[in-house]
C-alpha positions as CSV (number, residue, x, y, z in Angstrom):
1,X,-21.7,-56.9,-69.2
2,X,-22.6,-53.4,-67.5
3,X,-22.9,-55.7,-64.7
4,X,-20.0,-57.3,-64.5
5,X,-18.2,-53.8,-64.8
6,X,-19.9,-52.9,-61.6
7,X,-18.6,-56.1,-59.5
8,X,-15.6,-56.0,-56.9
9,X,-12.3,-57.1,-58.0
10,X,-12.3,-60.2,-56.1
11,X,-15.9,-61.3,-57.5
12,X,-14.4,-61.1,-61.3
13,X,-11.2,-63.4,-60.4
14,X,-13.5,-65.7,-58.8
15,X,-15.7,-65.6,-62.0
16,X,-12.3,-65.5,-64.4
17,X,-11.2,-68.6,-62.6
18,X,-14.1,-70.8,-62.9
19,X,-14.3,-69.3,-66.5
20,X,-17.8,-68.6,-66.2
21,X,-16.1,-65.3,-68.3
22,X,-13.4,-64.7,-70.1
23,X,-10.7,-61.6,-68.7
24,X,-11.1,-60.4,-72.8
25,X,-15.0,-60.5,-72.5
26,X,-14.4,-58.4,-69.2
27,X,-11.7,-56.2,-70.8
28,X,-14.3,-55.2,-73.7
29,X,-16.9,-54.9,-71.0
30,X,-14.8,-51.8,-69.9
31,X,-13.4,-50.8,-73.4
32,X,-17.2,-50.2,-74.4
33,X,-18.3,-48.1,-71.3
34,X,-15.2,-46.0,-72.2
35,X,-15.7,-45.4,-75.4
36,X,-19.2,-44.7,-74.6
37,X,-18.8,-42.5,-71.1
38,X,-15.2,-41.2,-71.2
39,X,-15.6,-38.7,-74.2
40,X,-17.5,-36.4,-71.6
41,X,-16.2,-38.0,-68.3
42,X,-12.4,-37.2,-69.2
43,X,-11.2,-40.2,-67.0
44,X,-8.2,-41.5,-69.1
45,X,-5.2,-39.9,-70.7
46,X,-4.2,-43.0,-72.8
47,X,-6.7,-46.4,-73.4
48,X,-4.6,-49.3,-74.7
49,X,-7.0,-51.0,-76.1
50,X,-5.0,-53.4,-78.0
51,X,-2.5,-54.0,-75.1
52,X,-5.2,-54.7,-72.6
53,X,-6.9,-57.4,-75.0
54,X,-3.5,-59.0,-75.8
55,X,-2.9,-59.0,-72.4
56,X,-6.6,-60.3,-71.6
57,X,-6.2,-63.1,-73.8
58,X,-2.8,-64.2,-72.3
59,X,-4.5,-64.3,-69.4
60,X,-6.9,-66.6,-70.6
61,X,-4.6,-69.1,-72.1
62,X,-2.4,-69.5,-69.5
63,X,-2.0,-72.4,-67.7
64,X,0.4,-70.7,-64.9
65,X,-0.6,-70.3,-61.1
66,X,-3.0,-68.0,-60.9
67,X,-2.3,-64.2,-59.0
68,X,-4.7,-62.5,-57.3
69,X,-5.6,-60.3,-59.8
70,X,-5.5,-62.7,-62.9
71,X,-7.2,-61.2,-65.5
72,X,-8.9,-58.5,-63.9
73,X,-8.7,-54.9,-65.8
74,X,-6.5,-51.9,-63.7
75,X,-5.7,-48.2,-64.8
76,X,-2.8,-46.4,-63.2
77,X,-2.6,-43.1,-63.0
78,X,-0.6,-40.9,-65.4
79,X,2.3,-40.1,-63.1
80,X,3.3,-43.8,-62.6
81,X,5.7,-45.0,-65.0
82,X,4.5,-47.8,-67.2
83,X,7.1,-49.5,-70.1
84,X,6.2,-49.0,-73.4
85,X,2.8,-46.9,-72.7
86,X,2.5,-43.1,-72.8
87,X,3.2,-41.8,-69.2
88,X,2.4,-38.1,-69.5
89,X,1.8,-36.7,-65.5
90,X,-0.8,-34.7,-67.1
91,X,1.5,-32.4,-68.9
92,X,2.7,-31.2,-72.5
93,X,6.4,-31.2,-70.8
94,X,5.9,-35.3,-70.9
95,X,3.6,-35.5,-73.3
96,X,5.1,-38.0,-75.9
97,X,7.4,-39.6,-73.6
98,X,7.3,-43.6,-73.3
99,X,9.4,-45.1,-70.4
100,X,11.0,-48.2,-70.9
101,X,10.5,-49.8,-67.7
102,X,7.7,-50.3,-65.4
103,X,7.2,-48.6,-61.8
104,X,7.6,-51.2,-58.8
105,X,4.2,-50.9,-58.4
106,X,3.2,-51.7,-61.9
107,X,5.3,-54.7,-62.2
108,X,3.3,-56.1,-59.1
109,X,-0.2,-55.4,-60.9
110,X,1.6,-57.5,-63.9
111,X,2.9,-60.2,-61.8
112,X,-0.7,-60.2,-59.6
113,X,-1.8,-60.9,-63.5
114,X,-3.5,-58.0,-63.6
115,X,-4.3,-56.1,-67.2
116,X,-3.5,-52.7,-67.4
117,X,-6.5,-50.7,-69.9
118,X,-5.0,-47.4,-70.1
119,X,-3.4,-44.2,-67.6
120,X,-5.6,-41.9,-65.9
121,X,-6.0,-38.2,-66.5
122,X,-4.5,-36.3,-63.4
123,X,-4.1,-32.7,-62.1
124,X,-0.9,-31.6,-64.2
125,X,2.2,-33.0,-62.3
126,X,-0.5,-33.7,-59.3
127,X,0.2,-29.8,-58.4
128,X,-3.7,-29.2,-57.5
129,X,-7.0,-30.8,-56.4
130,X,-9.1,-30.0,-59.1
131,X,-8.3,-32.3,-62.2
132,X,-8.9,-29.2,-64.5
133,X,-6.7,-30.1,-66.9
134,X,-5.8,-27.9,-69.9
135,X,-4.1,-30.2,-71.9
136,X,-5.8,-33.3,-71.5
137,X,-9.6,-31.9,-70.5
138,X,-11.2,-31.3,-67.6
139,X,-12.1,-34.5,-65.5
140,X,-15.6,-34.5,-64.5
141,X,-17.7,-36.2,-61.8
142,X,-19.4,-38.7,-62.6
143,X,-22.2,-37.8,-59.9
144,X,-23.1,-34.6,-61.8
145,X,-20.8,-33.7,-64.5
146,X,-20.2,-29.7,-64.0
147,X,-18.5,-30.3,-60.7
148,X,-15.0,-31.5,-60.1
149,X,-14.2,-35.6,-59.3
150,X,-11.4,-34.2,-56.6
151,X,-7.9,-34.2,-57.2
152,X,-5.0,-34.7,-58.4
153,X,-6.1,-38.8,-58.8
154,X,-9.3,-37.6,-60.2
155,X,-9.2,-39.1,-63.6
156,X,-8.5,-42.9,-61.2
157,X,-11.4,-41.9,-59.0
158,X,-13.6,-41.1,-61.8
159,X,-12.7,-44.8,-64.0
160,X,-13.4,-46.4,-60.9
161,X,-17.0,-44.3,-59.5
162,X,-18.7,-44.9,-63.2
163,X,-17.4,-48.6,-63.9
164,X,-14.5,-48.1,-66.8
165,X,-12.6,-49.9,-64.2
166,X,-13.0,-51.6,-61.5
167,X,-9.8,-50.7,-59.5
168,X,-7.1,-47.9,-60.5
169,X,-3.6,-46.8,-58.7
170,X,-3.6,-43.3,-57.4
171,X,-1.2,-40.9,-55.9
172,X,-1.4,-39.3,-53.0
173,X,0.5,-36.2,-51.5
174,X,-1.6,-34.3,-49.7
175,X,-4.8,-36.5,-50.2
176,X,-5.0,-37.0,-53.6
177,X,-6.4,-40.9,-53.6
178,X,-8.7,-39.6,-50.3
179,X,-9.8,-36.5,-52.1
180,X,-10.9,-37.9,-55.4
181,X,-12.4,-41.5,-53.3
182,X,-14.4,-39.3,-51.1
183,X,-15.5,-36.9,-54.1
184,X,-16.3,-39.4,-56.5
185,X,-18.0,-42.2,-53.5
186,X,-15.5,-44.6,-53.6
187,X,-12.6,-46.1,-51.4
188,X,-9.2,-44.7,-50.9
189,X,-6.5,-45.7,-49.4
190,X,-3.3,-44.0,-48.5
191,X,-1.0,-46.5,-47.2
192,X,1.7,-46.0,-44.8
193,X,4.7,-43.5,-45.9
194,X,7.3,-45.5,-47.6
195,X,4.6,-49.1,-47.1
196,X,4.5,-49.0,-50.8
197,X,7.4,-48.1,-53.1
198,X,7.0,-44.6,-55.2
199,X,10.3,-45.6,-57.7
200,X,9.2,-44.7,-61.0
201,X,7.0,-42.5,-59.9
202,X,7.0,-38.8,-61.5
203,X,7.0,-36.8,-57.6
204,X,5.1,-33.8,-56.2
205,X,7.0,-34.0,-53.2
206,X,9.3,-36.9,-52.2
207,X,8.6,-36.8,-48.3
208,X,5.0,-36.8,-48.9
209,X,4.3,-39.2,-51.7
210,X,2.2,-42.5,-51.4
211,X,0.8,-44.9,-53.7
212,X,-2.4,-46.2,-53.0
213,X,-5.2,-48.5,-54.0
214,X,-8.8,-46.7,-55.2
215,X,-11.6,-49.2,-55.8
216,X,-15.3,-49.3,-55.3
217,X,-15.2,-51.5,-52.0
218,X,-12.7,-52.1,-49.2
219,X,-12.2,-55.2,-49.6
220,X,-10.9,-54.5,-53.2
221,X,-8.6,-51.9,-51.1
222,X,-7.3,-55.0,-49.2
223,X,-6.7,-56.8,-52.2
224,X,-5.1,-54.0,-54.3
225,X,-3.2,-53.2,-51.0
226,X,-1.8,-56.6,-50.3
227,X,-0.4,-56.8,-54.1
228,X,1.3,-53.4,-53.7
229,X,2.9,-54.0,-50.3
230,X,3.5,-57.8,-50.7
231,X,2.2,-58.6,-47.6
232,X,-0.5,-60.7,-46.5
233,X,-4.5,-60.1,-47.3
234,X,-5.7,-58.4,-44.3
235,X,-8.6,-60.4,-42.3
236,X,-11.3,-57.9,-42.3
237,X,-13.6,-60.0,-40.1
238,X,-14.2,-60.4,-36.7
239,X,-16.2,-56.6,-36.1
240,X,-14.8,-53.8,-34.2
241,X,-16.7,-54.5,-30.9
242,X,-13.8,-53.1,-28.3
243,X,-12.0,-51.0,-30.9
244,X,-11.4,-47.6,-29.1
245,X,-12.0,-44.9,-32.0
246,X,-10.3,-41.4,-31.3
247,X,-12.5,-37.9,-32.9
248,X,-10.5,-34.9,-32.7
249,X,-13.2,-32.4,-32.9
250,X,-11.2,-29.8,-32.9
251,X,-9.6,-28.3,-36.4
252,X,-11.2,-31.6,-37.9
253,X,-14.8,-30.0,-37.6
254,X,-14.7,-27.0,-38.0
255,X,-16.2,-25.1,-40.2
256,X,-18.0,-28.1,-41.8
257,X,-20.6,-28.4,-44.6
258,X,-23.6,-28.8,-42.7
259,X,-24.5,-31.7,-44.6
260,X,-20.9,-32.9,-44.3
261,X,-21.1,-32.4,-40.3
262,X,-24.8,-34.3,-40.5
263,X,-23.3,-37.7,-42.5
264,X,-19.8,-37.6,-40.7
265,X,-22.1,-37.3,-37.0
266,X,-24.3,-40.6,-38.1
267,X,-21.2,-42.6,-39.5
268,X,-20.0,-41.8,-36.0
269,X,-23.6,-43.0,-34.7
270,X,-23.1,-46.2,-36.8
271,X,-19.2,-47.2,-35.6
272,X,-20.7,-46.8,-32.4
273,X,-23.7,-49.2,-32.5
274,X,-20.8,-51.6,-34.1
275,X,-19.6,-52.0,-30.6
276,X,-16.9,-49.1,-31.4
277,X,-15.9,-46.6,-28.2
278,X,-16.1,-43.4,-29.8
279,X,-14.1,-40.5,-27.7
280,X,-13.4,-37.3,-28.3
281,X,-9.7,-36.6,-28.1
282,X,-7.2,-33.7,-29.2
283,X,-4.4,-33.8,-31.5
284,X,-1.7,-30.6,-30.3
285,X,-0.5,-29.0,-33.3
286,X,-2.3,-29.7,-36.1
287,X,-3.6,-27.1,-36.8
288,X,0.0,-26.4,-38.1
289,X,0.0,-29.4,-41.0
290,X,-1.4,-27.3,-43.5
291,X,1.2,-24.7,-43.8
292,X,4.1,-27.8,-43.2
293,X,2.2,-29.7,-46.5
294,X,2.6,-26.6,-48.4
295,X,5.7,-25.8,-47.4
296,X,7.3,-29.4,-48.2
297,X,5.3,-29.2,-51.5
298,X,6.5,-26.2,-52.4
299,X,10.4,-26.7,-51.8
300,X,10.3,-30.3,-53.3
301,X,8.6,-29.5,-56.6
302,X,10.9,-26.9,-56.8
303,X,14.0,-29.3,-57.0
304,X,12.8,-31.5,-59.1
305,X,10.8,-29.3,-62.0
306,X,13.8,-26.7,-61.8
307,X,15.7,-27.8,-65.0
308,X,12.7,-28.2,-67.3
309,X,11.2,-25.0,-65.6
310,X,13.8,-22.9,-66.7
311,X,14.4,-24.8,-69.9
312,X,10.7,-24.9,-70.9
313,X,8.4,-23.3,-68.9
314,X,5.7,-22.3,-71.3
315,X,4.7,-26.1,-71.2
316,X,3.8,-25.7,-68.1
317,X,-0.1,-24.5,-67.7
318,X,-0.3,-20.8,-66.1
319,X,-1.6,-22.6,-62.6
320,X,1.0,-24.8,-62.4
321,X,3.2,-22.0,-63.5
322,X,2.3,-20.2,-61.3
323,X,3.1,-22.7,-58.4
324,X,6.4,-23.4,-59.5
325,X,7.7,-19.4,-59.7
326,X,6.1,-19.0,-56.2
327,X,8.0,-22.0,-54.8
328,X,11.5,-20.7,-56.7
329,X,11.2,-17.7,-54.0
330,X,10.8,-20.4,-51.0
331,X,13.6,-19.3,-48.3
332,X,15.6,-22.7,-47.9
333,X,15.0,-21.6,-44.2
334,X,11.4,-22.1,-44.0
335,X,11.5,-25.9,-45.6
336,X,13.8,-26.9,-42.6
337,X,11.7,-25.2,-40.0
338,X,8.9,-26.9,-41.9
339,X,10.3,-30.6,-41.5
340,X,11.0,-29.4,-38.0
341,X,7.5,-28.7,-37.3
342,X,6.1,-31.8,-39.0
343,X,8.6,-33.5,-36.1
344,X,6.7,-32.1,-33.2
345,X,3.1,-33.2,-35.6
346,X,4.4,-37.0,-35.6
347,X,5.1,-36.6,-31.9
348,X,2.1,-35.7,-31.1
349,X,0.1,-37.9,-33.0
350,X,1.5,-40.8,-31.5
351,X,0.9,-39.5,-28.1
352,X,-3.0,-39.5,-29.4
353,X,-2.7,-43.1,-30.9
354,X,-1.5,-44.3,-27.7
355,X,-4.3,-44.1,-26.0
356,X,-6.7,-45.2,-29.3
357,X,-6.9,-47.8,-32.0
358,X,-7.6,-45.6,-35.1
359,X,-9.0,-42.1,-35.5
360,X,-12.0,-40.7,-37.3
361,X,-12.6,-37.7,-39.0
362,X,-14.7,-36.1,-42.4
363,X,-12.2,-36.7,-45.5
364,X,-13.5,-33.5,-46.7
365,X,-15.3,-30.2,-45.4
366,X,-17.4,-30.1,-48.4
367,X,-18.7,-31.8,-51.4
368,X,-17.5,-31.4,-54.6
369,X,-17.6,-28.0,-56.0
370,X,-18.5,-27.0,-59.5
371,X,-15.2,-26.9,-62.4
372,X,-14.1,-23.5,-63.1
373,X,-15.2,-22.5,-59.0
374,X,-11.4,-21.2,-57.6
375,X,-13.3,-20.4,-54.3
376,X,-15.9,-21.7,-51.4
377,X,-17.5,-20.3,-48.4
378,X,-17.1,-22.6,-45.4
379,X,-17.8,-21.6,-42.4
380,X,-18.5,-17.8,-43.4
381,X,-14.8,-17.5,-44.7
382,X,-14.5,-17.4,-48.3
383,X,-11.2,-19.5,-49.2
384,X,-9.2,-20.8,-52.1
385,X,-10.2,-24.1,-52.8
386,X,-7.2,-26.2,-52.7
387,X,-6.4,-25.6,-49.1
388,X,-10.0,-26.4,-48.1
389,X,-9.6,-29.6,-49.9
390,X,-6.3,-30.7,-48.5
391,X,-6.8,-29.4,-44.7
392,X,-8.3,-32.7,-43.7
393,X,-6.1,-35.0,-45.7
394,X,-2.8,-33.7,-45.2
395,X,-2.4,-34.3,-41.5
396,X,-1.8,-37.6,-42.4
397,X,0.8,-37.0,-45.3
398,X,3.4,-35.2,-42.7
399,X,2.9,-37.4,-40.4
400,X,3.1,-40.5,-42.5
401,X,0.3,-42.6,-41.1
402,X,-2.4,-44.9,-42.6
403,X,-5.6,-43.4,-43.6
404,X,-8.6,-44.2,-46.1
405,X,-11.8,-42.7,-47.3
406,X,-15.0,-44.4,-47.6
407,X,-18.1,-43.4,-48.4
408,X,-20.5,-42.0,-45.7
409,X,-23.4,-40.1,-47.5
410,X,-24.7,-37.8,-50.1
411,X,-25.0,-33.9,-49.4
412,X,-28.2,-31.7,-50.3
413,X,-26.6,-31.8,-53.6
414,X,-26.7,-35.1,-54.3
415,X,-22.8,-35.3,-54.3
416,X,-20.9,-38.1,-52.1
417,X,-19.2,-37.5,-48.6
418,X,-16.3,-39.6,-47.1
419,X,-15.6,-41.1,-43.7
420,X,-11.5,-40.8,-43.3
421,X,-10.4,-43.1,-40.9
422,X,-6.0,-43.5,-40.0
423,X,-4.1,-45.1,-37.2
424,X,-0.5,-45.9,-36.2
425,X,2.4,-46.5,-39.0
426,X,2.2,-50.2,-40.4
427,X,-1.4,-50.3,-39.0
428,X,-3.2,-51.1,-42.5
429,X,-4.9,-54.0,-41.4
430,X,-6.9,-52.3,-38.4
431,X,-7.6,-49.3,-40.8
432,X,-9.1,-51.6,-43.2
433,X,-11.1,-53.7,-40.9
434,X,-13.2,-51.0,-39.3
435,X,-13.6,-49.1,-42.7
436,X,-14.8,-52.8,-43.8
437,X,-17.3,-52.9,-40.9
438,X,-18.5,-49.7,-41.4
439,X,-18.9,-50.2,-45.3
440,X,-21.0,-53.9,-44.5
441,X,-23.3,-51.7,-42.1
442,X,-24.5,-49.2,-44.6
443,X,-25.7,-49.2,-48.3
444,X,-23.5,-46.1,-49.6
445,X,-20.8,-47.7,-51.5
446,X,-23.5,-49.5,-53.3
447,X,-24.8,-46.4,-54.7
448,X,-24.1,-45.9,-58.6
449,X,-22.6,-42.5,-60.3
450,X,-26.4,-41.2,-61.2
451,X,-25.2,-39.0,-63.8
452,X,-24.7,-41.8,-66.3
């Protein structure tokens, strides 16, 4: 059964179909490597154990057309609204409130036939990178469990790295599904802004919000993808021989990890001997996204926290907090020259994608730091840790764009490192496909979480 809680989505509908095992036999696969991991890994907010067997065994009586998920086991994060289950964003503001209807996106995971096992723990109101929770627990990585799984859809990237799932819905705002993916070794993907609908879905910041698949291969992305958008599969064969690949060296790499810089160089190596060009090019500007992301985030959480701020605000934890009183003093002046600014970004950017398929970049500078760390040294610079986690990710949260994390390596610490790869609006499929290619000419996402 540990087995089974290892294999790609697409493997257990196959093996559900032909009933060579049951969707409840799978559903207590996962209930019994939560019970057994989760009480250190920190992964889920709520389990509904009960739910997901009903559920299970629905599935396995029915005599309906099969979806494309039919009877496999999801989790959704804790942000997404789901009826009649908990839905806490990670908060004591929310923390007994049950919605009474499902999120878009989770009414497409019920008609795909999918079970949902539980909600994921989060970054509180996904203000933060880290997943150091306070009143749910920390989440921890399953790789080595004193350093952070990335944020804020850590407690989705963690279900998925150590098999308590074996694909989860994430949010992502500034790189939260990338983060976590890259952090944690799996895949992330970060569809196109407004691609998949984010009604029902508790917001950081409206302009920047994205739903998006996390799963252990990216094919399961495809899958998971398809389901949310309601489009078509995307055909991830056929190689990248001829695809034009863009690097913008600069702002992307600097100040890298050397170990980071070392796996991100030999992915490049690999894409390459695919039949990839690889080029150097240079994106104007974006240098610029980080303050824009924070900016945006800032102004937006603002509005929507401001009546349960000032109603309640010792629910809040003293980081988040924090945020929020910071972002009350934001001059309504700098958010508009902020949206001006991430204007010029999507300009420029698709100048760059003009003249190449996708681009390619590190997901991350570093690997995962240890819980309780607030700072890192990159580059000689000592800096707060959320904006070195975001800096990478972000780009493609102003601009809107397509982009996904795969994994490209381990660093001298035996923590994971991820490959982002993004391209034009609505270009899913070509992001997909060469992630695919790249993922089917290395052994990394077949690695296993070695701290269980």
């Amino acid at each position: 059964m540990n087995e089974l809680c290892f294999l790609p989505a697409s493997d257990l509908v196959g093996l559900i179909a032909a009933k060579e095992v049951s969707s409840e036999e799978v559903t207590r696969g996962f209930l019994e490597r939560i019970e057994r991991y989760d009480p250190l890994l920190r992964a889920f907010i709520t389990v509904d154990a009960d739910g997901a067997l009903a559920q299970a065994r629905a599935a396995d009586a029915s005599k309906a057309e099969r979806g494309p998920l039919h009877g496999v086991p999801v989790a959704v994060k804790d942000n997404i609204a789901t009826r009649g289950l908990r839905t806490t964003a990670g908060s004591r503001v929310l923390a007994d409130w049950i919605p009474t209807s499902d999120a878009p996106v989770v009414r497409r995971l019920k008609d795909a036939g999918a079970v949902i096992l539980g909600k994921t723990n989060m970054h509180e109101f996904a203000y933060g990178g880290t997943c150091t929770n306070v009143e749910f627990g920390a989440v921890r990585n399953p790789w080595n469990t004193d350093h952070v799984p990335g944020g804020s859809s850590g407690g989705s990237g963690v279900a998925v790295a150590a098999g308590l799932v074996t694909i989860a819905l994430g949010t992502d705002t500034a790189g939260s599904v990338r983060l976590p993916a890259c952090q944690c070794g799996i895949v992330g993907l970060k569809p196109t802004y407004g691609r998949v609908s984010i009604q029902g879905v508790i917001p950081l910041a409206w302009s920047l919000d994205h739903v998006g698949p996390m799963t252990r291969t990216v094919g399961d992305a495809a899958l998971l993808f398809a389901v949310l958008a309601g489009c078509e599969q995307a055909d991830l064969t056929g190689g990248i021989r001829g695809r034009r690949l863009g690097v913008p060296r600069r702002y992307f790499f600097d100040g890298l990890q050397p170990d980071v810089e070392s796996a991100v160089g030999r992915a490049l190596e690999v894409l390459a001997e695919l039949g990839a060009e690889v080029v150097d090019v240079d994106w104007p500007g974006v240098e610029l996204s980080n303050s824009v992301t924070w900016t945006i985030v800032m102004g937006e959480a603002a509005a929507y926290h401001r009546a349960w701020f000032r109603e309640r605000p010792d629910d809040y934890s003293a980081e988040t907090r924090a945020n929020l009183e910071l972002a009350e003093t934001l001059p309504a002046a700098d958010y508009v020259q902020a949206q001006r600014a991430r204007t010029v970004l999507q300009q420029a950017v698709t100048d760059v994608l003009e003249r190449v398929d996708a681009l390619v970049t590190p997901a991350l500078a570093i690997t995962a730091p240890r819980i309780g760390q607030t700072t890192i040294t990159v580059g000689g610079k000592t800096k707060e840790i959320n904006p070195v986690f975001i800096r990478l990710a972000d780009p493609f949260n102003v601009t809107g764009l397509p982009a996904i994390s795969v994994p490209c390596g381990f660093g001298v610490d035996g923590l994971p490192i991820g490959l982002q790869i993004a391209a034009a609006p609505f270009a899913e499929h070509t992001v997909l496909r060469i992630a695919h290619a790249f993922e089917q000419a290395t052994e990394w996402h077949q690695k296993r979480a070695v701290a269980l």
